[in-house]
DSSP file (Angstrom, degrees, kcal/mol; ACC not computed):
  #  RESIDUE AA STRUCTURE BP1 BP2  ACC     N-H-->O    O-->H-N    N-H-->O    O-->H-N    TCO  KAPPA ALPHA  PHI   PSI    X-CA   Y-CA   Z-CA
    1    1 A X              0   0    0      0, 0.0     2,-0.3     0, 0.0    11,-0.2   0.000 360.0 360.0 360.0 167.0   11.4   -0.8    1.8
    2    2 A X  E     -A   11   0A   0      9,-1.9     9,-2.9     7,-0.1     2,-0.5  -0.981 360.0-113.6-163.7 146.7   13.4   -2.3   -0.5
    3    3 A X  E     -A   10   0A   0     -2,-0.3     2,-0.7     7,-0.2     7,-0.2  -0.818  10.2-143.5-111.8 134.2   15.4   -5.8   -0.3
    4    4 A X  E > > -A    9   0A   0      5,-2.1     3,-2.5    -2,-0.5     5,-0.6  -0.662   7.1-163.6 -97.2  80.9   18.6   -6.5   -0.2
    5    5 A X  G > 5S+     0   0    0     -2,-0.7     3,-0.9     1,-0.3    -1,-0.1   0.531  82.9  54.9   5.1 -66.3   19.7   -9.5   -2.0
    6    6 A X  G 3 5S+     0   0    0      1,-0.3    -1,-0.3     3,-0.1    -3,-0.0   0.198 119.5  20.7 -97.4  20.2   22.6   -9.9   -0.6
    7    7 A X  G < 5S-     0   0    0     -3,-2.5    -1,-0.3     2,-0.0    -2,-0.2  -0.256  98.2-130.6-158.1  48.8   22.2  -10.1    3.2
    8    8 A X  T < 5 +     0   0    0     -3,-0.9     2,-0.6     1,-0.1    -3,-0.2   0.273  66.2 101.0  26.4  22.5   18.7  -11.0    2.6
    9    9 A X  E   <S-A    4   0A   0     -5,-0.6    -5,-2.1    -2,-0.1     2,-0.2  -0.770  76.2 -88.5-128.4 157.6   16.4   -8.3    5.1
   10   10 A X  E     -A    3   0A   0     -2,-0.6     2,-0.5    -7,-0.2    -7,-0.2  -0.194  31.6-166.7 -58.3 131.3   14.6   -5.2    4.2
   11   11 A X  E     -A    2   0A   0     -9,-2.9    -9,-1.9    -2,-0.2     2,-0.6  -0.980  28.3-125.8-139.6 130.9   16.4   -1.7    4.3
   12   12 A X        -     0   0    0     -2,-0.5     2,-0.9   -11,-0.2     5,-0.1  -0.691   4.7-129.7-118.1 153.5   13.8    1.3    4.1
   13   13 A X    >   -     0   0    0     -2,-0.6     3,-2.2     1,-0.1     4,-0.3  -0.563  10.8-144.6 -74.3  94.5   13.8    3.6    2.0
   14   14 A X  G >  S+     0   0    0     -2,-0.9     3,-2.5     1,-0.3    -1,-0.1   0.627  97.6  45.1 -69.4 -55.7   13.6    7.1    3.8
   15   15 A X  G 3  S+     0   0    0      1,-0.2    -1,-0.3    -3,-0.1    -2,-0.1   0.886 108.6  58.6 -37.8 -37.9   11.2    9.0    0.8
   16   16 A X  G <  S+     0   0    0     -3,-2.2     2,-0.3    -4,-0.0    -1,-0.2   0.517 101.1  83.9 -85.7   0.9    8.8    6.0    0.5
   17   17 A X    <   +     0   0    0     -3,-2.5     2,-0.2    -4,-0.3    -5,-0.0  -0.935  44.5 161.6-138.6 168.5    7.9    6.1    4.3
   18   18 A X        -     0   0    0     -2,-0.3     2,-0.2     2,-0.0    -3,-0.0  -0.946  27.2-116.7-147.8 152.2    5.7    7.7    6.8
   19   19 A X        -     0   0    0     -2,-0.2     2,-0.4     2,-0.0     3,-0.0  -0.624  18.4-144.7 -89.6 156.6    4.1    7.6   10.4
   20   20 A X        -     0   0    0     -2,-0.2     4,-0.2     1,-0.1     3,-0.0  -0.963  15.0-136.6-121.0 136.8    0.4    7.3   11.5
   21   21 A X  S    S+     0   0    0     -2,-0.4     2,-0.3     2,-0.1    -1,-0.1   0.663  87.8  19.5 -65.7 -31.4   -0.5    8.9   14.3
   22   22 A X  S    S-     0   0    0     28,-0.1    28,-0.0     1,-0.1     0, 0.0  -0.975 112.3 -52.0-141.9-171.0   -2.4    6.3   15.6
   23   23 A X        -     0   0    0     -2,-0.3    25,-0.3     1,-0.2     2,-0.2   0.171  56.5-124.0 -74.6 120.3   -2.3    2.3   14.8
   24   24 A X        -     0   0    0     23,-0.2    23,-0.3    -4,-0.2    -1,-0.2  -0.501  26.0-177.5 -67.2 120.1   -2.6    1.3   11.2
   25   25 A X        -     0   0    0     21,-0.7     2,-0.4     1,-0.2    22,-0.2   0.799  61.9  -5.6-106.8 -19.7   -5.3   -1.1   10.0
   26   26 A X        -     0   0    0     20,-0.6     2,-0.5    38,-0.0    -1,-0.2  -0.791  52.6-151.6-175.9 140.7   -4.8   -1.7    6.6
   27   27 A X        -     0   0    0     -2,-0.4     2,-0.2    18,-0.1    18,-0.2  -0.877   6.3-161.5-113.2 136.4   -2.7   -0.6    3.5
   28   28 A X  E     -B   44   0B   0     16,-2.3    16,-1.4    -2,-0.5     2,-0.5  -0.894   0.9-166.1 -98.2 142.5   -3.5   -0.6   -0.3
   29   29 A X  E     -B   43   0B   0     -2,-0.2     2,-0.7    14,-0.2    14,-0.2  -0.849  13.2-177.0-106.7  94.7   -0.8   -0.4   -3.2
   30   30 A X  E     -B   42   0B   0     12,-3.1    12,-1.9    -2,-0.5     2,-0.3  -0.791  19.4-138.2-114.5 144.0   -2.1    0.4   -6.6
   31   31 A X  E     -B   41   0B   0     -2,-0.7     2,-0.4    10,-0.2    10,-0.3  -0.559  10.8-155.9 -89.5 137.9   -0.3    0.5   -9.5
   32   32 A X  E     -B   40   0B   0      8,-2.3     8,-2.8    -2,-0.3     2,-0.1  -0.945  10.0-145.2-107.6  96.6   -0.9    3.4  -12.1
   33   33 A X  E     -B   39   0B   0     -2,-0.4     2,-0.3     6,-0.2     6,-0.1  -0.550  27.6-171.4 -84.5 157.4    0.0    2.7  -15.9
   34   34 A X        -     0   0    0      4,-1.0    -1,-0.0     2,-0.9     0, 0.0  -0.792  37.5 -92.9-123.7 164.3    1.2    6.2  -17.0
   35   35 A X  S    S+     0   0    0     -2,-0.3    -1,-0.1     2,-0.0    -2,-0.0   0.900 108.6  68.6 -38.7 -54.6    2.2    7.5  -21.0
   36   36 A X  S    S-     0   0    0      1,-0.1    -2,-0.9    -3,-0.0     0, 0.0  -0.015 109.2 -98.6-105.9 170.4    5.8    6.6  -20.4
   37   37 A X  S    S+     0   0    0     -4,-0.1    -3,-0.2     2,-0.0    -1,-0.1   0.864  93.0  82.0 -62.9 -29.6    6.8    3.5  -20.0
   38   38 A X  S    S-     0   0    0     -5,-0.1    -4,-1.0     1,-0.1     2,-0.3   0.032  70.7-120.8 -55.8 168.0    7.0    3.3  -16.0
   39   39 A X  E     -B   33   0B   0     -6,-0.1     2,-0.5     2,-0.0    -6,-0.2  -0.955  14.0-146.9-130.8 134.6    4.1    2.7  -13.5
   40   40 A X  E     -B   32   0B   0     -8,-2.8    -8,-2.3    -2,-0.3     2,-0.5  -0.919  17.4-163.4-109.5 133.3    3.2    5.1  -10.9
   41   41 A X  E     -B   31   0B   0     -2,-0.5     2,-0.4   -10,-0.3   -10,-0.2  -0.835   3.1-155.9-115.9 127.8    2.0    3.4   -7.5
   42   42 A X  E     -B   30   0B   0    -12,-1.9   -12,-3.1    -2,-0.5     2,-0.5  -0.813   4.6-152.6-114.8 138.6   -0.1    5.2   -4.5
   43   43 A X  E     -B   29   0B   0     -2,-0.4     2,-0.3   -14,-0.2   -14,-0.2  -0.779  13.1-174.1-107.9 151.1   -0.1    3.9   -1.0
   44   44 A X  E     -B   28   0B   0    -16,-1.4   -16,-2.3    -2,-0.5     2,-0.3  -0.921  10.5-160.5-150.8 133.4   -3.2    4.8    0.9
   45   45 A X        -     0   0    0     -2,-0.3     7,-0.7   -18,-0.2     2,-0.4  -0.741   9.5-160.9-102.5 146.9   -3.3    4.0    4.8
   46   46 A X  B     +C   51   0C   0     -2,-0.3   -21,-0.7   -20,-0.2   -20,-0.6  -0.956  11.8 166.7-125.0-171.8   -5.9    3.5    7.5
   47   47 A X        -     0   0    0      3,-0.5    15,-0.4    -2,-0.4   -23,-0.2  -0.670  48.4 -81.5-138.8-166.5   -5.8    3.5   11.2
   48   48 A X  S    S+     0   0    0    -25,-0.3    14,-1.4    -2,-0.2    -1,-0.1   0.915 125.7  47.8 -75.7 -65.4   -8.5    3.6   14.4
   49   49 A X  S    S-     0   0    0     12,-0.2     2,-0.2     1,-0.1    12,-0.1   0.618 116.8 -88.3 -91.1 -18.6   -8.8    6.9   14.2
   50   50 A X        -     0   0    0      9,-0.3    -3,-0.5   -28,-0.0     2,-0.3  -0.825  57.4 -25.5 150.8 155.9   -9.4    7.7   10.4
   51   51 A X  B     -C   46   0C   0      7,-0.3    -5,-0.1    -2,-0.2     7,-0.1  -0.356  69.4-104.9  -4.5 102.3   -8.2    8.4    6.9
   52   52 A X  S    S+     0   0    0     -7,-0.7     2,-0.3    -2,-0.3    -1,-0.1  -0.253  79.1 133.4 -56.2 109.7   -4.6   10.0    6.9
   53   53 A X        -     0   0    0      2,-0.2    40,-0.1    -3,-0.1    39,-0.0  -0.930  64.8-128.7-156.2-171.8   -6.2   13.4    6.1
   54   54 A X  S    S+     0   0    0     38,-0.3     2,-0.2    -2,-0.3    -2,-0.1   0.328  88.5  90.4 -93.3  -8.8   -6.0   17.3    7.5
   55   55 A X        -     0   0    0     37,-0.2    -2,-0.2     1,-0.1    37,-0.0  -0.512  57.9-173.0-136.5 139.3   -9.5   17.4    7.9
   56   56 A X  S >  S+     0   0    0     -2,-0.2     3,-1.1     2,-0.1    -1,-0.1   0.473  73.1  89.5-116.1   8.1  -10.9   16.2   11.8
   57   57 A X  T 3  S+     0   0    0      1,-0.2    -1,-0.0     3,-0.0    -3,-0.0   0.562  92.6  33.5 -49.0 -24.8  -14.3   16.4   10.6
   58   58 A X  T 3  S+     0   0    0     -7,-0.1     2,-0.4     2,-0.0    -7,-0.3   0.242  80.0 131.0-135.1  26.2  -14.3   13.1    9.5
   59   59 A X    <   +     0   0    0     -3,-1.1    -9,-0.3    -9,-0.1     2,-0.2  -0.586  29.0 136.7 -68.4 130.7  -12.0   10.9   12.0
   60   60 A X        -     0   0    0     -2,-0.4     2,-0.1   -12,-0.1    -9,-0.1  -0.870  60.9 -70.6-166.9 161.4  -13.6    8.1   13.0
   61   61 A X        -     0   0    0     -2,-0.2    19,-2.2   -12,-0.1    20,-0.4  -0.179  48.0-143.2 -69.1 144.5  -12.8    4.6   13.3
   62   62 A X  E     +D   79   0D   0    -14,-1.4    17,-0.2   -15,-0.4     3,-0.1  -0.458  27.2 172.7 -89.5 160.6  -12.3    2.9   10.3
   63   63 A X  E     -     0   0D   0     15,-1.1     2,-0.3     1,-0.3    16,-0.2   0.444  70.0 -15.7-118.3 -56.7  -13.3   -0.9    9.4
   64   64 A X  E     -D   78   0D   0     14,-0.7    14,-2.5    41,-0.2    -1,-0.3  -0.968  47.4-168.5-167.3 157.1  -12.4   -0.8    5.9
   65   65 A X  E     -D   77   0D   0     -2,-0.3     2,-0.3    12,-0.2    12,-0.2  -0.865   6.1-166.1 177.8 149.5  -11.6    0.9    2.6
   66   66 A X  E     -D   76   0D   0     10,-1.6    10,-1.8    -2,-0.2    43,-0.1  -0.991  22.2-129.6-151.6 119.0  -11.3   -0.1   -1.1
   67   67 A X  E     -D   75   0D   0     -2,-0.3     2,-1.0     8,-0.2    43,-0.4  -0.419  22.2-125.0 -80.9 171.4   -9.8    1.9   -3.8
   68   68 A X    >   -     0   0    0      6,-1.8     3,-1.8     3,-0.4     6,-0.2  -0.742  27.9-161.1-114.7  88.1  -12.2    2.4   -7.3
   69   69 A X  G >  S+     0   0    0     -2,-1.0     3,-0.5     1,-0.2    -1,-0.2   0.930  86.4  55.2 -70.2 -18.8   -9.4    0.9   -9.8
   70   70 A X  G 3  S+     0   0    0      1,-0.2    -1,-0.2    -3,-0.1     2,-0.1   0.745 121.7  26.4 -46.2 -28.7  -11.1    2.4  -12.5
   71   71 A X  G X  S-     0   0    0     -3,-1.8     3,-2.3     3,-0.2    -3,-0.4  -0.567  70.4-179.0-133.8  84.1  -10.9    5.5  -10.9
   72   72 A X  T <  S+     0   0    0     -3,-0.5   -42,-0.1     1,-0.2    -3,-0.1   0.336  73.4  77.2 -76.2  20.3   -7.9    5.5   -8.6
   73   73 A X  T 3  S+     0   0    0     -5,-0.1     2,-0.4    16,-0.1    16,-0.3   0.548  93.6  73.4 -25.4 -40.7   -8.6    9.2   -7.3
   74   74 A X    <   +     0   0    0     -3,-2.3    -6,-1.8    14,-0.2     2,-0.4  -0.793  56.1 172.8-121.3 139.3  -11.2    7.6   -5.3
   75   75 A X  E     -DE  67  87D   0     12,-1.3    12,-1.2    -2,-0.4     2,-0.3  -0.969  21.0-138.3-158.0 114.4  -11.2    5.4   -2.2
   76   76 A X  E     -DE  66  86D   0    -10,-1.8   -10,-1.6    -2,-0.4     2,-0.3  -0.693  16.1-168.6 -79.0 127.1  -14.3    4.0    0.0
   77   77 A X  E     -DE  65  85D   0      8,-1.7     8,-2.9    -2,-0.3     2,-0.5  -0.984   6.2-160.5-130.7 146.2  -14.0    4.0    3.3
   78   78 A X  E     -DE  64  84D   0    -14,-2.5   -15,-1.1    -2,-0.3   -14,-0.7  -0.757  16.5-169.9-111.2 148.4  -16.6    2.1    5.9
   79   79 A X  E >   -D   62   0D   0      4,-1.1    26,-1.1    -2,-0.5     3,-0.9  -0.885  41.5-113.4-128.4 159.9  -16.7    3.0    9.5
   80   80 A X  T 3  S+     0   0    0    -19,-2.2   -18,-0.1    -2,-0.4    -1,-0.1   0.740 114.6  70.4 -60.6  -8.3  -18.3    1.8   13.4
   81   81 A X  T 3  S-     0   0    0    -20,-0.4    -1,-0.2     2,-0.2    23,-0.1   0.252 116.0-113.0 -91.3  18.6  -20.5    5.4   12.9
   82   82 A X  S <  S+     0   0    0     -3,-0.9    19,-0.6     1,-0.2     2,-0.6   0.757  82.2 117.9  34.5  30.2  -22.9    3.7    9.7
   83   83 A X        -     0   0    0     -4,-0.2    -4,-1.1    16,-0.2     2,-0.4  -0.912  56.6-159.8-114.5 134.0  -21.5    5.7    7.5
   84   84 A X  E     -E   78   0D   0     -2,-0.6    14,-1.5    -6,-0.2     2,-0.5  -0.852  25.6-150.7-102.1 158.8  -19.3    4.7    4.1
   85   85 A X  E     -EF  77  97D   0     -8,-2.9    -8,-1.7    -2,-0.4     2,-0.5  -0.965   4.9-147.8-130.1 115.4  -17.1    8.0    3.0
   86   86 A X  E     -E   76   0D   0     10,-3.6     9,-1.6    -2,-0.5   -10,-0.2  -0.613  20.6-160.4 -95.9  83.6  -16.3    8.5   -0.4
   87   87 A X  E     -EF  75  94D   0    -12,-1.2   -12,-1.3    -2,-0.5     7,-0.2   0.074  26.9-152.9 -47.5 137.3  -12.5   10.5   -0.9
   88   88 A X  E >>> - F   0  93D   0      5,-3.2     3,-3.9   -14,-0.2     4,-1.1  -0.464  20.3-167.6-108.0  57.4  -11.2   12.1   -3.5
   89   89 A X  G >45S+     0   0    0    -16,-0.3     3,-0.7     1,-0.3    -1,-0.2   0.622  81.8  67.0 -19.0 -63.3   -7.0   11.4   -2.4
   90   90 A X  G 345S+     0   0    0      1,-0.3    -1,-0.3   -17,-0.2   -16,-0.1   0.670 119.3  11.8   4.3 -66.7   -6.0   13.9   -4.9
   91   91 A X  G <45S-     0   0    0     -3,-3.9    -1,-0.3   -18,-0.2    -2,-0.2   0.301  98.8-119.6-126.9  13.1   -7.3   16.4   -3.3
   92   92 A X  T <<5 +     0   0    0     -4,-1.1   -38,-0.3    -3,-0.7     2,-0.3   0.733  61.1 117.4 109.6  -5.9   -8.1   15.5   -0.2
   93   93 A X  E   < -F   88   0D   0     -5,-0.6    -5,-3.2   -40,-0.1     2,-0.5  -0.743  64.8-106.5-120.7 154.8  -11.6   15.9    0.3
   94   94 A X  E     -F   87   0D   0     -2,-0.3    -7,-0.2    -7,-0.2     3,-0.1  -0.893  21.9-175.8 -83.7 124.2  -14.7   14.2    1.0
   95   95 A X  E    S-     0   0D   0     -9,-1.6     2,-0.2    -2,-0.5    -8,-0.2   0.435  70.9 -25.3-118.7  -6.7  -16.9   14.1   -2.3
   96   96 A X  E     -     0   0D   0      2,-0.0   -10,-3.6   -10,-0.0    -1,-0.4  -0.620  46.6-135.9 179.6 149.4  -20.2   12.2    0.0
   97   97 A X  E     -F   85   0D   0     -2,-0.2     2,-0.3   -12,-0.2   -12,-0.2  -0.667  18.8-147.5 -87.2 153.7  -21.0   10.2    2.9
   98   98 A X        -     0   0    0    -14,-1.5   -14,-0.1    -2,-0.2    -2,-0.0  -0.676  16.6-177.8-118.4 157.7  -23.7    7.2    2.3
   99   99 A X        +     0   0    0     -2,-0.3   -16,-0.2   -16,-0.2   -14,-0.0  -0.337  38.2 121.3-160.1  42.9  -25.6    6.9    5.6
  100  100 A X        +     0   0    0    -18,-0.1   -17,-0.1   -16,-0.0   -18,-0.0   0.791  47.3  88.5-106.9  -1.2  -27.9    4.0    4.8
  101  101 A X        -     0   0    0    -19,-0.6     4,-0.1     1,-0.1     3,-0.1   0.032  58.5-153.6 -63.6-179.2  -26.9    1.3    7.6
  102  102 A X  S    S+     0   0    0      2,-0.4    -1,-0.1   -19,-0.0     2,-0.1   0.559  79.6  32.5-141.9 -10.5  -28.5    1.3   10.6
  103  103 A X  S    S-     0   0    0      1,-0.4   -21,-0.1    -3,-0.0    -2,-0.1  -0.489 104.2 -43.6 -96.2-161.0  -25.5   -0.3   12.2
  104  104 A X        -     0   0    0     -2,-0.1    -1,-0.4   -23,-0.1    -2,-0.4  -0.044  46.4-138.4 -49.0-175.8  -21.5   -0.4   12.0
  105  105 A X        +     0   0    0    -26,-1.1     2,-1.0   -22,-0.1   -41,-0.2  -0.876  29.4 168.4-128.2  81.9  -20.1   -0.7    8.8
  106  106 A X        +     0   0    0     -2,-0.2     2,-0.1   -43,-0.1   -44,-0.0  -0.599  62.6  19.3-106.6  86.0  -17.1   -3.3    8.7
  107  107 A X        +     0   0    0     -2,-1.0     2,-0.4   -43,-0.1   -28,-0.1  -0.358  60.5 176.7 152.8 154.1  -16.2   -3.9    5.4
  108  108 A X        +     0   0    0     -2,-0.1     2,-0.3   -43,-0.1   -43,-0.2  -0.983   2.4 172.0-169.4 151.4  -16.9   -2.1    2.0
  109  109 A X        -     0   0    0     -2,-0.4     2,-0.3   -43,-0.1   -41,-0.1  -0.956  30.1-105.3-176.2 133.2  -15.9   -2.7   -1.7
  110  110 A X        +     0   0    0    -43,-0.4     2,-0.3    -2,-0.3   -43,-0.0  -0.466  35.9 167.2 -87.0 158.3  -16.8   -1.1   -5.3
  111  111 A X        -     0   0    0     -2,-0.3    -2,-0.1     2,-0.2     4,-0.0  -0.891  42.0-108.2-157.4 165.9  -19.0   -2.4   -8.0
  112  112 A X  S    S+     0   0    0     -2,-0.3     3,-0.0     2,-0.1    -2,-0.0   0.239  80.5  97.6 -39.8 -40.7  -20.6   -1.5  -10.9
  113  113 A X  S    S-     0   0    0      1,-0.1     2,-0.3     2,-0.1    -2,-0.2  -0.183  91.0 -80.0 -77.4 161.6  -24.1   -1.5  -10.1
  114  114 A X    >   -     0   0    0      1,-0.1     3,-1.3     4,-0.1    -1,-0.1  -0.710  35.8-136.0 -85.3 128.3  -25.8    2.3   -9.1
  115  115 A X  T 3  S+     0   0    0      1,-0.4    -1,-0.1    -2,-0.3     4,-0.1   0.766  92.7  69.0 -91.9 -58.0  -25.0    3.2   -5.6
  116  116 A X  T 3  S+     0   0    0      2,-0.1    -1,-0.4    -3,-0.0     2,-0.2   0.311  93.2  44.1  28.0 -58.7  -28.3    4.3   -5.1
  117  117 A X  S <  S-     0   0    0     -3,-1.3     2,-0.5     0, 0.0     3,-0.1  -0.759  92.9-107.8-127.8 149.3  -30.5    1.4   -5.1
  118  118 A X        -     0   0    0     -2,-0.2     3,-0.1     1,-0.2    -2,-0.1  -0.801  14.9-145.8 -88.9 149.7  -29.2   -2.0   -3.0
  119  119 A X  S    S-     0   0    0     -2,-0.5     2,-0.2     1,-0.2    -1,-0.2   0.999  80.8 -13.3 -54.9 -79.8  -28.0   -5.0   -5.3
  120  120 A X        -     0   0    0     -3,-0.1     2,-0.3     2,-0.0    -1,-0.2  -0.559  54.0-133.1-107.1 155.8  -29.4   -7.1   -2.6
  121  121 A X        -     0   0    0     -2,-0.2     2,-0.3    -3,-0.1    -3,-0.0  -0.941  27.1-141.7-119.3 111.4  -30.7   -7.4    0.6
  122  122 A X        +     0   0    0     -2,-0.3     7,-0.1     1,-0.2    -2,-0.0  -0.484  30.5 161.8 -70.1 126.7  -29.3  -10.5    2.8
  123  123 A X        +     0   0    0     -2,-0.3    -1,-0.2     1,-0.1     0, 0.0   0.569  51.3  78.8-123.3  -8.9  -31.9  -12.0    4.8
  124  124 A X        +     0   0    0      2,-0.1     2,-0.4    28,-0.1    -2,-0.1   0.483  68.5  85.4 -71.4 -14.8  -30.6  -15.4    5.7
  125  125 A X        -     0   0    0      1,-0.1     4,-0.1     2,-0.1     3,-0.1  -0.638  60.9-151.5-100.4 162.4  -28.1  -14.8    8.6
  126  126 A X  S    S+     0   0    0     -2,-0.4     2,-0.2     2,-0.1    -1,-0.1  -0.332  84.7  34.6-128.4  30.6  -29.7  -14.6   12.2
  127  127 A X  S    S-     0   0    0     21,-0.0     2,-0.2     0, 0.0    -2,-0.1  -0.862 107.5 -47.9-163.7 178.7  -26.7  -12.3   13.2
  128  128 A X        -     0   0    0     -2,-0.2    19,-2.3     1,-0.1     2,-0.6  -0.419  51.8-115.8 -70.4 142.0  -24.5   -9.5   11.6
  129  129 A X  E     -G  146   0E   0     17,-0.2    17,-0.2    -2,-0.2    -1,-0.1  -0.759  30.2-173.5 -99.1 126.0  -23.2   -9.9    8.6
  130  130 A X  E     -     0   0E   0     15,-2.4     2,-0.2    -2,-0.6    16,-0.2   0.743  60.1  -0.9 -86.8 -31.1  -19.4   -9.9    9.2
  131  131 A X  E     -G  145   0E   0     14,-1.0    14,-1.2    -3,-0.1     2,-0.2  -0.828  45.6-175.0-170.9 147.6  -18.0  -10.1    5.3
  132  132 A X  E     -G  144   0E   0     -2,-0.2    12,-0.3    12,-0.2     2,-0.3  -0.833   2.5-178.9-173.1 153.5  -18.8  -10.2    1.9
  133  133 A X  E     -G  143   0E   0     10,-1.2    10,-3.4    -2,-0.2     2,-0.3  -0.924  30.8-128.2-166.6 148.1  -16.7  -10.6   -1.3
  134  134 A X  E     -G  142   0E   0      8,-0.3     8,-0.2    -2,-0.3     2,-0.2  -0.599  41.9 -93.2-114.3 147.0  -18.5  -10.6   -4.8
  135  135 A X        -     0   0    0      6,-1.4    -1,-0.1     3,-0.8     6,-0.1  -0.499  31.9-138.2 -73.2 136.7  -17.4  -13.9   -7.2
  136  136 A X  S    S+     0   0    0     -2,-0.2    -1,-0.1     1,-0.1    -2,-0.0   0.879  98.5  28.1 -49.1 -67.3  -14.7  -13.2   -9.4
  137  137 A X  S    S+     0   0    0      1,-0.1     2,-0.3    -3,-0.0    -1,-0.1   0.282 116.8  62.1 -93.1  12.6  -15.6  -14.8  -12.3
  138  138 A X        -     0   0    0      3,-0.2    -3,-0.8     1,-0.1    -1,-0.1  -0.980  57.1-159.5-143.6 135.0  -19.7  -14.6  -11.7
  139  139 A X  S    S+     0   0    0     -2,-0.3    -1,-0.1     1,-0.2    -3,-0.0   0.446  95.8  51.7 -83.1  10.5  -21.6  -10.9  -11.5
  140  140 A X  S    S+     0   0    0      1,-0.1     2,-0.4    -6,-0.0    -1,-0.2   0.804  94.6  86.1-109.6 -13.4  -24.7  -12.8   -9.6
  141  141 A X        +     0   0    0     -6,-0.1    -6,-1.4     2,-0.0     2,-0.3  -0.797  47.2 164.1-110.7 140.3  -22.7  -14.6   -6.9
  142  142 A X  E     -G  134   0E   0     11,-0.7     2,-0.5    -2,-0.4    -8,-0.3  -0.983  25.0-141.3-153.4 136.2  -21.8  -13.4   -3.7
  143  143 A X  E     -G  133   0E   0    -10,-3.4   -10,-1.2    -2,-0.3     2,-0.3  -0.890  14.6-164.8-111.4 136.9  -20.6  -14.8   -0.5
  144  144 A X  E     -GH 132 152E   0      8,-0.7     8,-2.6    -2,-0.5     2,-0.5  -0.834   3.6-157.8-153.2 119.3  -21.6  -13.6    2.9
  145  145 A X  E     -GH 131 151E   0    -14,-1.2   -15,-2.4    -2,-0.3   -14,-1.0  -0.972  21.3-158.7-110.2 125.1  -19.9  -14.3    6.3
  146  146 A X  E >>  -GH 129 150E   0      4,-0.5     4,-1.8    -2,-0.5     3,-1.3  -0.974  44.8-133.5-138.7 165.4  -21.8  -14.0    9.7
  147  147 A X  T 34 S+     0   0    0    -19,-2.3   -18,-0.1    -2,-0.3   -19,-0.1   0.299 110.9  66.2 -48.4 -14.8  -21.9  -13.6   13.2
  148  148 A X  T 34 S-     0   0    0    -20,-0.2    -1,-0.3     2,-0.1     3,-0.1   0.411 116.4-109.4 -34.9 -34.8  -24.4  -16.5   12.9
  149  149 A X  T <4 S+     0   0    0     -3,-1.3     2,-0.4     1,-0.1    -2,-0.2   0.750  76.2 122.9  89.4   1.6  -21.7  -18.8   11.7
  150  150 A X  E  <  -H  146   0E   0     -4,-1.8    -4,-0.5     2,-0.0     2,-0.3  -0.914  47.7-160.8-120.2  96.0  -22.8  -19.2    8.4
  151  151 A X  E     -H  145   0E   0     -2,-0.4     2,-0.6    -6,-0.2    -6,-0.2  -0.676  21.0-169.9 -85.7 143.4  -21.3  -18.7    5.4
  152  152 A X  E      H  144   0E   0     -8,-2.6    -8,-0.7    -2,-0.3   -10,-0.1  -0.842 360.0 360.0-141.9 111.2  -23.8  -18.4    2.7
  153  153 A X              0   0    0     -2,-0.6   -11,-0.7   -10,-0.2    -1,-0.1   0.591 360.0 360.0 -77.6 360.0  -23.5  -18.2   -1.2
């Protein structure tokens, strides 16, 4: 889309857009600096059904997904099956599923730490834990929303 100043609404731009096949839950933009002076930016969608891919091996409904901005090639996606799916957009592929829940998966985000081993284990909610977002400015703090009612730092 692109805005028009001067009778203020949106006019879209034909190149820059695309359908989904089924209902879109959420879109990321990220900006790419390249040698030259311009910035190249990648959309990546989801939906209910999946990951805009070719592949039906791995539709399922999506929850969530978070691109690696260190490495934007790569994009986490969480699902209702207990699996998170790590993509390689580039090319297209799935480079591993994580399997370690033992229920859904709504919500999913990278860090630093080795994938391996958990950071944490939350023990404090009496329900599912709905949400979680890592402190900006602190690598130790992290805040946790649940089904409980509780939000808990």
């Amino acid at each position: 889309m692109s805005f028009d100043e001067d009778i203020l609404t949106l006019k879209p731009v034909p190149n820059l857009s695309f359908e989904h096949p089924y209902l879109p839950t959420s879109l990321m933009l990220h900006s790419i600096p390249s040698a030259s002076l311009k910035t190249n930016e990648i959309l990546a969608s989801s939906s209910v059904y999946g990951i805009n891919s070719t592949t039906s091996e791995y539709c399922t409904p999506l929850t969530s997904f978070d691109w690696k901005e260190v490495e934007p090639r790569r994009i986490g996606t969480s699902t209702i099956d207990t699996t998170c799916t790590i993509w390689d957009v580039e090319k297209g592929v799935v480079e591993t599923q994580l399997i370690p829940h033992d229920k859904e998966v709504f919500d999913i985000a990278w860090d630093i730490r080795s994938p391996a081993m958990p950071v944490a284990e939350l023990e404090r909610h009496q329900a599912s834990v709905n949400a979680i977002a890592w402190a900006p400015q602190s690598c130790r703090h992290i805040c946790s929303a649940g089904a409980d009612g509780l939000t808990l730092i």
